[in-house]
Backbone as JSON Lines, residues from 0, in Angstrom:
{"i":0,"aa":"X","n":[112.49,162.1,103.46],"ca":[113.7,161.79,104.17],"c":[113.39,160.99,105.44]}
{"i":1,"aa":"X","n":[112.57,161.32,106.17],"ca":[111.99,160.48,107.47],"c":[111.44,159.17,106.8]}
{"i":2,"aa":"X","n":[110.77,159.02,105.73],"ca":[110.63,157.81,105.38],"c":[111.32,156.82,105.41]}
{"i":3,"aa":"X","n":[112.85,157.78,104.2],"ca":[113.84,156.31,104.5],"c":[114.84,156.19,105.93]}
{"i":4,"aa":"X","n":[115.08,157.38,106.77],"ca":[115.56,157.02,107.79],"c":[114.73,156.09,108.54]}
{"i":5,"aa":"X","n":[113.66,156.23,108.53],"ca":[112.34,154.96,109.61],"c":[112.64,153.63,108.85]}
{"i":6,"aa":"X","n":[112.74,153.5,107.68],"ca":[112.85,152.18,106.88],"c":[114.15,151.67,107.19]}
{"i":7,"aa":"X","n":[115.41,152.91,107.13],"ca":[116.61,152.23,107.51],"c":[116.77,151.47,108.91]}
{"i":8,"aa":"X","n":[116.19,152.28,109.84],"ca":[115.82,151.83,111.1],"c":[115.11,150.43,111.65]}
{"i":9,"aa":"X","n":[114.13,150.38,110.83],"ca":[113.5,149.21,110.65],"c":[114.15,147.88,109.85]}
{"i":10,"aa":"X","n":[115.07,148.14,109.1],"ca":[116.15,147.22,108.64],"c":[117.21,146.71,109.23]}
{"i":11,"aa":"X","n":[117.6,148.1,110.34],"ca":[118.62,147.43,111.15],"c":[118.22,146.79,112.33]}
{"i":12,"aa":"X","n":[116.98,147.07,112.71],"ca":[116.13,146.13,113.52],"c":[115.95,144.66,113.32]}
{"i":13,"aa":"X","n":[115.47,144.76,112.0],"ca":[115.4,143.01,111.57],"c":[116.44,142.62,111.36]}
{"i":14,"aa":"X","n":[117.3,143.31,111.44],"ca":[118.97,142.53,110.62],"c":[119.56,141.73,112.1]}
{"i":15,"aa":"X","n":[119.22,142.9,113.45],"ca":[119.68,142.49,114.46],"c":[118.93,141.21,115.07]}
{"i":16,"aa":"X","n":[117.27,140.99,114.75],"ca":[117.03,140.04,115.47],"c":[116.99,138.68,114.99]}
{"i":17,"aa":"X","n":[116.77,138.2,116.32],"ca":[117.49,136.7,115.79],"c":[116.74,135.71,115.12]}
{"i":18,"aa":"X","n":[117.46,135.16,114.56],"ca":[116.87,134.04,113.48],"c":[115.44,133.2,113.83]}
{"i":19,"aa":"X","n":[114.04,133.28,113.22],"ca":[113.28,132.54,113.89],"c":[113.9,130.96,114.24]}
{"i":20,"aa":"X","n":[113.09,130.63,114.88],"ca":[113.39,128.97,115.36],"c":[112.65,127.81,113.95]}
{"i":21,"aa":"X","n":[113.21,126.92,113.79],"ca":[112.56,126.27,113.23],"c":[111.55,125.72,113.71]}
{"i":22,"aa":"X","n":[110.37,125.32,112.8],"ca":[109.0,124.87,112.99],"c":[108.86,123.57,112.34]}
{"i":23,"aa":"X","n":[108.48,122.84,113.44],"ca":[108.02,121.3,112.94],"c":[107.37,121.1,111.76]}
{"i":24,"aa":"X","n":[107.62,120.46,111.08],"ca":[107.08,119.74,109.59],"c":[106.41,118.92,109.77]}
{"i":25,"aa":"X","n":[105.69,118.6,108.61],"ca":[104.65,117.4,108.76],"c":[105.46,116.34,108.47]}
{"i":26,"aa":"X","n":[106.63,116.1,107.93],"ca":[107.22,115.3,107.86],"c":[108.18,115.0,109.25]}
{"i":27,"aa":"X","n":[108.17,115.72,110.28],"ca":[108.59,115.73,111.59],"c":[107.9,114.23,112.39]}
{"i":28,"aa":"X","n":[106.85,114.2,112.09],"ca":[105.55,113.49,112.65],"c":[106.01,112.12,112.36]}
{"i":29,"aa":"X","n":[107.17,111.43,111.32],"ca":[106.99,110.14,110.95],"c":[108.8,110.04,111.27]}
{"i":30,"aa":"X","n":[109.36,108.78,110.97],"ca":[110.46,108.67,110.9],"c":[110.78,107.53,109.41]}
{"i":31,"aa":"X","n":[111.19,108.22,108.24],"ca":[111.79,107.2,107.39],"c":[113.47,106.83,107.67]}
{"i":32,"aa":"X","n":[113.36,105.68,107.75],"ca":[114.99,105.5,108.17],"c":[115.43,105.03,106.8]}
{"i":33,"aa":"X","n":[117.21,105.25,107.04],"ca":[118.2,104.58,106.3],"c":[118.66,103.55,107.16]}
{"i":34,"aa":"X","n":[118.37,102.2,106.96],"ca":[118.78,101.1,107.94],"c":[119.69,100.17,107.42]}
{"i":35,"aa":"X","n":[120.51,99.31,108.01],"ca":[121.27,98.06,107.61],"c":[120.61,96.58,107.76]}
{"i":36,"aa":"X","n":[120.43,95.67,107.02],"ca":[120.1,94.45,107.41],"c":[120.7,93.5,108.57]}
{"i":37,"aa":"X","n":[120.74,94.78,109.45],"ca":[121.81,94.01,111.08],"c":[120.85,93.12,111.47]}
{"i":38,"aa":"X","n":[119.71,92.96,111.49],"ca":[118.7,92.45,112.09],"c":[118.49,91.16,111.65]}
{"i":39,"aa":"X","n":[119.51,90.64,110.18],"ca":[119.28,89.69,109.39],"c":[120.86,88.34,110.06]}
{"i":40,"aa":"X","n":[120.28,86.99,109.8],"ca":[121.42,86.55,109.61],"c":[122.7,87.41,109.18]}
{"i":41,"aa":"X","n":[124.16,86.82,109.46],"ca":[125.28,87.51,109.36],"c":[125.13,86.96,107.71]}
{"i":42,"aa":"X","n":[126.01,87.43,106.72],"ca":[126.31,86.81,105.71],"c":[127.77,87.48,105.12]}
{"i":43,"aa":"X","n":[128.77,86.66,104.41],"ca":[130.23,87.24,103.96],"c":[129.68,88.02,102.82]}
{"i":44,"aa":"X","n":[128.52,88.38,102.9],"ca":[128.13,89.46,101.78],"c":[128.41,90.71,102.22]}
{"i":45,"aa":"X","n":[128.49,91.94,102.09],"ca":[128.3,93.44,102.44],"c":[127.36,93.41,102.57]}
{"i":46,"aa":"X","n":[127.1,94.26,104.08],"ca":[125.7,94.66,104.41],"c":[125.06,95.3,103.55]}
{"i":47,"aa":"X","n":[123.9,95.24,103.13],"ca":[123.29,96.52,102.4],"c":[122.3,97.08,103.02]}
{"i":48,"aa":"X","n":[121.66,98.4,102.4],"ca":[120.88,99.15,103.07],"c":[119.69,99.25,102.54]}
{"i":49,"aa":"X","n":[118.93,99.91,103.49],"ca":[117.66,100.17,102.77],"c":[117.47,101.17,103.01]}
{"i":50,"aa":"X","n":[117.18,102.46,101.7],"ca":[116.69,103.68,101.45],"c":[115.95,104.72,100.91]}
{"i":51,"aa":"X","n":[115.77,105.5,100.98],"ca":[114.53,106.37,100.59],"c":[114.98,107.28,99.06]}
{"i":52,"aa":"X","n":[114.25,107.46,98.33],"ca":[115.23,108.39,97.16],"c":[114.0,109.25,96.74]}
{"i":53,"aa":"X","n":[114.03,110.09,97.15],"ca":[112.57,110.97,96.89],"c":[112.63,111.35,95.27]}
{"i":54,"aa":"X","n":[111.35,111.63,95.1],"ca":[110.61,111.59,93.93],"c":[109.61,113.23,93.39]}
{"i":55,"aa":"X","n":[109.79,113.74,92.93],"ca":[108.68,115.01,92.77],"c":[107.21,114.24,92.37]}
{"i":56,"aa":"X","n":[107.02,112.89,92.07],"ca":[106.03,112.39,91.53],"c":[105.39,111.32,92.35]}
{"i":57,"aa":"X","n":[104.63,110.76,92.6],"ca":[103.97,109.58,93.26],"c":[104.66,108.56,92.83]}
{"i":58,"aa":"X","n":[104.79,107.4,93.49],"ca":[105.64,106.47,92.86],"c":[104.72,104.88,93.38]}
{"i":59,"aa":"X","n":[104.97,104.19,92.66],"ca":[103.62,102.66,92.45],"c":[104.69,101.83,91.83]}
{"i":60,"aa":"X","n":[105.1,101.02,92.63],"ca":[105.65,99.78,92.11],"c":[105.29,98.54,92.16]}
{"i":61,"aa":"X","n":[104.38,98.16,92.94],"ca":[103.93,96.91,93.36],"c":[102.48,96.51,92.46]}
{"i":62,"aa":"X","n":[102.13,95.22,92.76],"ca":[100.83,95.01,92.03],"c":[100.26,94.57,92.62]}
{"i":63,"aa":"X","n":[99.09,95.36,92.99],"ca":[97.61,94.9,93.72],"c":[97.45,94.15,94.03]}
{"i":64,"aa":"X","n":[97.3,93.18,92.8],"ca":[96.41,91.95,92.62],"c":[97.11,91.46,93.24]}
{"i":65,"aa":"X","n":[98.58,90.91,93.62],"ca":[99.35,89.97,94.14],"c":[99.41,90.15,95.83]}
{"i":66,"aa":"X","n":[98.53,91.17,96.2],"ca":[98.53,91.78,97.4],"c":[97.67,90.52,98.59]}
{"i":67,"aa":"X","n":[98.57,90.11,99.66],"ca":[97.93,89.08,100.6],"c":[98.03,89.38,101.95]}
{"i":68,"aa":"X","n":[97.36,89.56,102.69],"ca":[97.54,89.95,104.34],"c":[96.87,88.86,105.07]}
{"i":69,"aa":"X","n":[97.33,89.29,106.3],"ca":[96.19,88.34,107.34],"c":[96.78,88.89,108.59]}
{"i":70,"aa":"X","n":[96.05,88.17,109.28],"ca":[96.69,89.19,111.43],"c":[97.58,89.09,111.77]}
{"i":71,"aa":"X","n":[98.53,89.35,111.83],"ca":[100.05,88.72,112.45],"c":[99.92,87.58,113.44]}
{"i":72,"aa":"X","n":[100.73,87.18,114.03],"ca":[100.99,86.28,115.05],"c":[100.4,86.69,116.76]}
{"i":73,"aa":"X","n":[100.38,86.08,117.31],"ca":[100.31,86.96,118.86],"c":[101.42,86.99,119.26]}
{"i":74,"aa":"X","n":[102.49,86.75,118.95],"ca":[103.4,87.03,119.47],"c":[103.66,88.37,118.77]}
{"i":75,"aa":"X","n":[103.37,88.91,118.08],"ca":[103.85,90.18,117.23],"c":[103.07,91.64,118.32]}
{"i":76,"aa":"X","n":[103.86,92.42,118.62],"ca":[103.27,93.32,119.21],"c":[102.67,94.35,118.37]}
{"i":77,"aa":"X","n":[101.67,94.77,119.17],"ca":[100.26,95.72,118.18],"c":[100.53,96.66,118.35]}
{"i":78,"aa":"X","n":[100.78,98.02,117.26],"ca":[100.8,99.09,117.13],"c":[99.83,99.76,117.73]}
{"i":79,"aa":"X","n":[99.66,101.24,117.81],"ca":[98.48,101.51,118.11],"c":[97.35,102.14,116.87]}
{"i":80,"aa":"X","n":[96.03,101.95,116.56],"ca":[95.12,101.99,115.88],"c":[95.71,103.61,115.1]}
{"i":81,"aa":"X","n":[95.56,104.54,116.43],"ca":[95.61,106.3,115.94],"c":[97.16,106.54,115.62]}
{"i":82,"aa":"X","n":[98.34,105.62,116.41],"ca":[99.52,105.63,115.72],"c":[99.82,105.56,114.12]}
{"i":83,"aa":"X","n":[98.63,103.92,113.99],"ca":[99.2,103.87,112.18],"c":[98.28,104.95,111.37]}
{"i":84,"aa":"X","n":[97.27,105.8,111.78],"ca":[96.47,106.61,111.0],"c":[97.82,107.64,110.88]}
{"i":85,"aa":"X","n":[98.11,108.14,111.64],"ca":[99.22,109.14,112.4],"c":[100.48,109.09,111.04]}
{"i":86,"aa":"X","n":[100.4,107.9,110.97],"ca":[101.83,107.47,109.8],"c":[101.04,107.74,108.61]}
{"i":87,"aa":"X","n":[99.84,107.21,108.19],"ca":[99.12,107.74,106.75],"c":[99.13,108.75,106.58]}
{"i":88,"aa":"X","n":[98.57,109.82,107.52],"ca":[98.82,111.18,107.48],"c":[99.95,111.92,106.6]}
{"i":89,"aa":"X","n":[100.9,111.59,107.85],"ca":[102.36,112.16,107.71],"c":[102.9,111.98,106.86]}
{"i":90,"aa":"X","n":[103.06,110.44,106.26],"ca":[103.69,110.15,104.82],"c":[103.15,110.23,104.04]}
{"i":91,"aa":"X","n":[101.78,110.46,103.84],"ca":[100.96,110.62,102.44],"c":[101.7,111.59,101.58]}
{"i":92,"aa":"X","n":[101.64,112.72,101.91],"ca":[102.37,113.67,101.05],"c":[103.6,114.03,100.31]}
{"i":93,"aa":"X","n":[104.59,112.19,100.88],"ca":[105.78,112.13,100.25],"c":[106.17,111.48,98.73]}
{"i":94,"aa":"X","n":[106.71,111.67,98.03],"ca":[106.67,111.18,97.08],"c":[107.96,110.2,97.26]}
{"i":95,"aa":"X","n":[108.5,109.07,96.22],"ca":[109.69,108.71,96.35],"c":[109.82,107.18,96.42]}
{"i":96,"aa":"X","n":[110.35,106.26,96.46],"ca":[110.68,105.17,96.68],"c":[111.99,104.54,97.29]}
{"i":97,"aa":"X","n":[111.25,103.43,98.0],"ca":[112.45,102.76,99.4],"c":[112.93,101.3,98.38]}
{"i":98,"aa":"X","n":[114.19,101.71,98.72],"ca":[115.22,100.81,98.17],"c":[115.53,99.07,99.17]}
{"i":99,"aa":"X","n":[114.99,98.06,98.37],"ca":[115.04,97.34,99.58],"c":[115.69,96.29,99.18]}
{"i":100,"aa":"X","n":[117.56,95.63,99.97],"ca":[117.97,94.64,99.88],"c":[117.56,93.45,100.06]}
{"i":101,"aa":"X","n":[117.64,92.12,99.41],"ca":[117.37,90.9,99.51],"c":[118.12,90.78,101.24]}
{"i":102,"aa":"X","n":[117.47,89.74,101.53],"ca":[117.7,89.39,103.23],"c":[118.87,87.99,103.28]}
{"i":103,"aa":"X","n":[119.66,88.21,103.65],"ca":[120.41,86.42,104.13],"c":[119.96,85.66,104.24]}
{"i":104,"aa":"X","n":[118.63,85.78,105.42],"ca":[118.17,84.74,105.57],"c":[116.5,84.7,105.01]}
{"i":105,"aa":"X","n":[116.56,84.83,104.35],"ca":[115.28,84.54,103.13],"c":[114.29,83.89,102.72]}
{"i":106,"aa":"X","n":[115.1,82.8,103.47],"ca":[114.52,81.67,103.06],"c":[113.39,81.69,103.8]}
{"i":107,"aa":"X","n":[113.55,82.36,105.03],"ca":[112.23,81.81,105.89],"c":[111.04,83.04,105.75]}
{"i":108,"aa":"X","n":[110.17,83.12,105.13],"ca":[109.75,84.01,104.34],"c":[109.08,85.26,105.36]}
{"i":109,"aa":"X","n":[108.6,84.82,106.78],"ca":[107.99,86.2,107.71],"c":[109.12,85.78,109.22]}
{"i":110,"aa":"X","n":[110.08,85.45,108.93],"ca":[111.18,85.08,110.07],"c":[111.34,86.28,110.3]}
{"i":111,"aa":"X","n":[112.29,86.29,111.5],"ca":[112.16,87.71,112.23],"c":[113.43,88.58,111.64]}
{"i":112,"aa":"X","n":[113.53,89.61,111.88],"ca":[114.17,91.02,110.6],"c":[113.7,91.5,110.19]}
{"i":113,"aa":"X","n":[112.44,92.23,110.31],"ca":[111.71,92.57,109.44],"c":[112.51,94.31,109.56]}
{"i":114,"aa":"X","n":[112.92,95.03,108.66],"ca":[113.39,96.53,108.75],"c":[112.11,97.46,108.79]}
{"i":115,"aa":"X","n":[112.1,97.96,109.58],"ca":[111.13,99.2,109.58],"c":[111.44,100.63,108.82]}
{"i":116,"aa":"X","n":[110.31,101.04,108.03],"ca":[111.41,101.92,106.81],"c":[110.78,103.13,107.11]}
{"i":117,"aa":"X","n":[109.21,103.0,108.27],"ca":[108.44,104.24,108.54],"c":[107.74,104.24,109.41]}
{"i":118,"aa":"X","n":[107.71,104.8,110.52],"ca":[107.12,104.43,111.75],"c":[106.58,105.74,112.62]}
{"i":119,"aa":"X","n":[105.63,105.81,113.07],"ca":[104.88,107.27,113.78],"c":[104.44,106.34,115.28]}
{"i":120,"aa":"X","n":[105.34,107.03,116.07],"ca":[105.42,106.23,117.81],"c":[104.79,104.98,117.81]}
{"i":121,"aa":"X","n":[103.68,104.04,117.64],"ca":[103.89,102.55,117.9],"c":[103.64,101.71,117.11]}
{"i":122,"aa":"X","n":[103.9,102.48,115.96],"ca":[103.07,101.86,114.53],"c":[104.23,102.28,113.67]}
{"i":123,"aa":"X","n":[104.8,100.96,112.9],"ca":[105.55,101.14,112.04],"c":[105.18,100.25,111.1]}
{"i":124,"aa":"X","n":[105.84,100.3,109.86],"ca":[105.83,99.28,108.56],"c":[107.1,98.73,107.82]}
{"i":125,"aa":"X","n":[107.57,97.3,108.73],"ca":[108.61,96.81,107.84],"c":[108.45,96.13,107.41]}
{"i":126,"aa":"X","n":[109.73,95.7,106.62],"ca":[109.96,94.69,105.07],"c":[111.15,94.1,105.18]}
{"i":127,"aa":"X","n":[110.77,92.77,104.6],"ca":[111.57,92.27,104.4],"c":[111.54,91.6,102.83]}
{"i":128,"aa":"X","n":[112.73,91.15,101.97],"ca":[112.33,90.64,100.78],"c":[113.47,89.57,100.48]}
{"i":129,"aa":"X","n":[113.21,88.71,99.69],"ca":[114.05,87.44,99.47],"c":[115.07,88.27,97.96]}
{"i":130,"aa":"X","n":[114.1,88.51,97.27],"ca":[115.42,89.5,96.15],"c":[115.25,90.86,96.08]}
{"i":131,"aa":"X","n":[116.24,91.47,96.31],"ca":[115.79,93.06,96.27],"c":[114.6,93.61,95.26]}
{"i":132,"aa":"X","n":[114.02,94.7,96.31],"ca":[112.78,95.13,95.78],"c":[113.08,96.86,95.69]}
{"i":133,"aa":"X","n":[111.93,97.32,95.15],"ca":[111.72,98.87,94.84],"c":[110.2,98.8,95.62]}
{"i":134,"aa":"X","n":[109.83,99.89,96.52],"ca":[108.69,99.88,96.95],"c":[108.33,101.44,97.16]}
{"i":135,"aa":"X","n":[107.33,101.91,96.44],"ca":[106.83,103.51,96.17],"c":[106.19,103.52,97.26]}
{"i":136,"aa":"X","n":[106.31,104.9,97.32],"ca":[105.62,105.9,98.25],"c":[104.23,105.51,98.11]}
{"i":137,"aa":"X","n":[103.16,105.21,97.06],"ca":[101.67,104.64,96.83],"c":[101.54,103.16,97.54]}
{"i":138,"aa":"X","n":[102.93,102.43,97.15],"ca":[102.49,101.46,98.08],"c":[102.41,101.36,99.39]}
{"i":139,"aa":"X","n":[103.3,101.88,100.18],"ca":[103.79,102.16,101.13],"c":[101.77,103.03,101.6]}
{"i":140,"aa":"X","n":[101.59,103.87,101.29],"ca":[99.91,104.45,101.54],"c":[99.17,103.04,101.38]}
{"i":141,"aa":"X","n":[99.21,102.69,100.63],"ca":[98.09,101.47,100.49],"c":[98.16,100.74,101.23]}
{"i":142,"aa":"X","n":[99.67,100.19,101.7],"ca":[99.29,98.67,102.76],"c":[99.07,99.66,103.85]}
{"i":143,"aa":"X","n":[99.7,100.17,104.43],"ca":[99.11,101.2,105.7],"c":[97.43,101.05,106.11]}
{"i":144,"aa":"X","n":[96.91,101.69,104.28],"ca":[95.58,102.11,104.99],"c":[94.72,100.69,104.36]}
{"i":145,"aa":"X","n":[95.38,99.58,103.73],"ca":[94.55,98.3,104.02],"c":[94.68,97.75,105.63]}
{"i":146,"aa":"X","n":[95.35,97.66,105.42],"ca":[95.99,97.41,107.52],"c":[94.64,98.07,108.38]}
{"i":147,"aa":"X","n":[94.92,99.17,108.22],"ca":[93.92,99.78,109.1],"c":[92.45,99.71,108.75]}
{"i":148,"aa":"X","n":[92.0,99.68,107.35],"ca":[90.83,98.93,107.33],"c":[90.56,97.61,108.17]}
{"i":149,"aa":"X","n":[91.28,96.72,107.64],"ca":[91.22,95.13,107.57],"c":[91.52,94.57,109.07]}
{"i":150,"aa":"X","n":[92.43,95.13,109.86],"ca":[93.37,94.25,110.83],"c":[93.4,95.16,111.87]}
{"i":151,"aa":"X","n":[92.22,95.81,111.94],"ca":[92.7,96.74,113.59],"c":[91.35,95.89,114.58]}
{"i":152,"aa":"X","n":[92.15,95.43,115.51],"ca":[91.28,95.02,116.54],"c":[91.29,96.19,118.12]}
{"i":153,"aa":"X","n":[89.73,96.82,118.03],"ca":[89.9,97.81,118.77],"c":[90.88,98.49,118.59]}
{"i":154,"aa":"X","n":[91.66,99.62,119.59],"ca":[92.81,100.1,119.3],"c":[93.85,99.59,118.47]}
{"i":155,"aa":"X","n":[94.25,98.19,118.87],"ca":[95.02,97.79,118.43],"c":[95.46,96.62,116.94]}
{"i":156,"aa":"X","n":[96.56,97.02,116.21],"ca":[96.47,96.4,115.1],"c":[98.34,95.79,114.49]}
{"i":157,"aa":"X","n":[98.43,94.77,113.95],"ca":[99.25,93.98,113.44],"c":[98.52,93.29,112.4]}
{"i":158,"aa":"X","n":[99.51,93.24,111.52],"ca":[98.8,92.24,110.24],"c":[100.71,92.52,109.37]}
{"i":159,"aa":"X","n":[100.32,91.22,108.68],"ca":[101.54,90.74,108.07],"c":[101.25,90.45,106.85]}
{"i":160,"aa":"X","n":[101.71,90.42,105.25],"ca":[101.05,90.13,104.21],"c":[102.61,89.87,103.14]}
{"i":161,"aa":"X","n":[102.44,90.16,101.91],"ca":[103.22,90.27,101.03],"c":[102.46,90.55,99.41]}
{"i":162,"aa":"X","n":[103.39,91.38,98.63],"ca":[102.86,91.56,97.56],"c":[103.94,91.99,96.7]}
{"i":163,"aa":"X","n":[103.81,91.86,94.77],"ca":[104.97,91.48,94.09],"c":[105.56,93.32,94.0]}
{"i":164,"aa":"X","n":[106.7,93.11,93.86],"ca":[107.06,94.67,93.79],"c":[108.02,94.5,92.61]}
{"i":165,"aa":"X","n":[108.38,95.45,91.49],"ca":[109.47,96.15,90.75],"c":[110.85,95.51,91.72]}
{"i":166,"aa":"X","n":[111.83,94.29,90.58],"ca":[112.81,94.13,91.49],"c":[114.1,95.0,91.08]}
{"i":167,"aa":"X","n":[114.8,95.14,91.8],"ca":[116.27,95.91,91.94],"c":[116.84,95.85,90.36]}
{"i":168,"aa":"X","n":[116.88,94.22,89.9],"ca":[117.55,94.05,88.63],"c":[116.78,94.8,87.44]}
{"i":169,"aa":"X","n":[114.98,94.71,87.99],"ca":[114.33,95.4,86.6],"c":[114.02,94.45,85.99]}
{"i":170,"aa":"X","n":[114.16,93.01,86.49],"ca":[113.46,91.83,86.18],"c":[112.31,91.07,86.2]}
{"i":171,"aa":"X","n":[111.84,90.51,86.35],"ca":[109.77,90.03,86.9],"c":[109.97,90.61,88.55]}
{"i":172,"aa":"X","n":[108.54,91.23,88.92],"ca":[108.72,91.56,90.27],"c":[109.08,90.26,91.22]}
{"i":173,"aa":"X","n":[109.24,90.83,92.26],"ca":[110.13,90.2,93.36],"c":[109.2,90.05,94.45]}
{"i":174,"aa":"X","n":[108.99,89.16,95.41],"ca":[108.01,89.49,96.53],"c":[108.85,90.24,97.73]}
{"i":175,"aa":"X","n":[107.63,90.94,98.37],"ca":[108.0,91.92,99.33],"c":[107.47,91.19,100.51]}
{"i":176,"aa":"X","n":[107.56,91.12,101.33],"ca":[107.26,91.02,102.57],"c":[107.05,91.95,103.55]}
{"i":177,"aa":"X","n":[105.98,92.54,104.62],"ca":[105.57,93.57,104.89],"c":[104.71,92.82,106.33]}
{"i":178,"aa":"X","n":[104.88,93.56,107.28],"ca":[104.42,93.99,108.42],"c":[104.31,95.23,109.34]}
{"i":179,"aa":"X","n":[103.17,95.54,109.72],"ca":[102.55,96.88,110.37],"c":[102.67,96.08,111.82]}
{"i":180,"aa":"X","n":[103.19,96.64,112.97],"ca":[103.62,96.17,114.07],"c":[103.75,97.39,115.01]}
{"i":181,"aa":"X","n":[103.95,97.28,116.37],"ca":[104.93,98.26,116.96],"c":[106.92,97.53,116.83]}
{"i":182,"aa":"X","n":[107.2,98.28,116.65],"ca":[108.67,97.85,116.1],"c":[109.54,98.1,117.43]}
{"i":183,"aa":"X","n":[109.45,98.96,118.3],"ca":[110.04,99.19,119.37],"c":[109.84,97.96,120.82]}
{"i":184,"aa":"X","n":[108.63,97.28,120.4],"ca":[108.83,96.24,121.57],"c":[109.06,94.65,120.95]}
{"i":185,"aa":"X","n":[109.4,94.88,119.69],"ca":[110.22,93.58,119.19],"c":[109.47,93.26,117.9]}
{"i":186,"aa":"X","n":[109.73,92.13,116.79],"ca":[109.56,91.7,115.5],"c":[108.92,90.13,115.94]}
């Protein structure tokens, strides 16, 4: 009988206290956005978006081989080195693929708009694409951690590239356009 009165006791104890607090996630550490192509020429088209659609599975849309980088511009501001590791980290473990609208202005193939779709404080990775693209969670790891091989000078690193991705229609891939930057002090 003292057993279950101590147990009842102990139930109305936990019942009364209060809810733990939530605890940061590793997915806390990065930011994937849902963004608009505001950043693009105006066009009498509907804006479209670019978004994330998670996946229980790894997801690879792009092809290697078609894969091209080089340093960005100096005018492009440099992320920081432990920022973009910071983003490999954090997003490695996501599965899923980012949904990415063709741009208005397109034509000019690394013109400025670039959408940032994942970014860990000064290191982000946007895209831009001339026909809508599909871009996996594997790719999204790969240019990251070619970047950071290839294009980190000292701390700091920018590099700009493109490679063919799975397009929207499900037609021959589409080129992507891609830059690792800090995104907060401009494109």
């Amino acid at each position: 009988m003292r057993v279950l009165v101590l147990t009842a006791a102990l139930m109305g104890l936990a019942a009364a206290a209060p809810a733990p607090a939530p605890s940061a996630t590793l997915f806390d550490d990065i930011v994937a956005v849902s963004t608009s192509t505001a950043c693009a020429t105006p066009s009498a088209t509907p804006i479209a978006s670019t978004f994330w659609v998670p996946s229980d599975t790894s997801r690879k849309t792009c092809d290697k081989k078609t894969y091209k980088a080089k340093f960005a511009p100096s005018d492009v501001k440099r992320g920081d080195f432990r920022d973009c590791a910071s983003l490999l980290s954090a997003f490695g473990p996501h599965n899923g693929t980012f949904t990415i609208p063709a741009l208005a202005n397109a034509a000019d193939d690394y013109g400025n708009g670039f959408i940032p779709i994942v970014k860990s404080d000064s290191c982000s990775l946007g895209v831009r694409a001339k026909g809508g693209v599909v871009l996996g969670d594997d790719d999204v790891d790969w240019i990251v951690q070619k970047t950071l091989q290839d294009y980190s000078s000292g701390f700091l690193m920018a590099a700009r590239g493109s490679v063919d991705c799975d397009s929207l229609g499900g037609g021959k891939k589409a080129k992507l356009y891609w830059q690792v930057y800090d995104s907060e002090k401009g494109d």
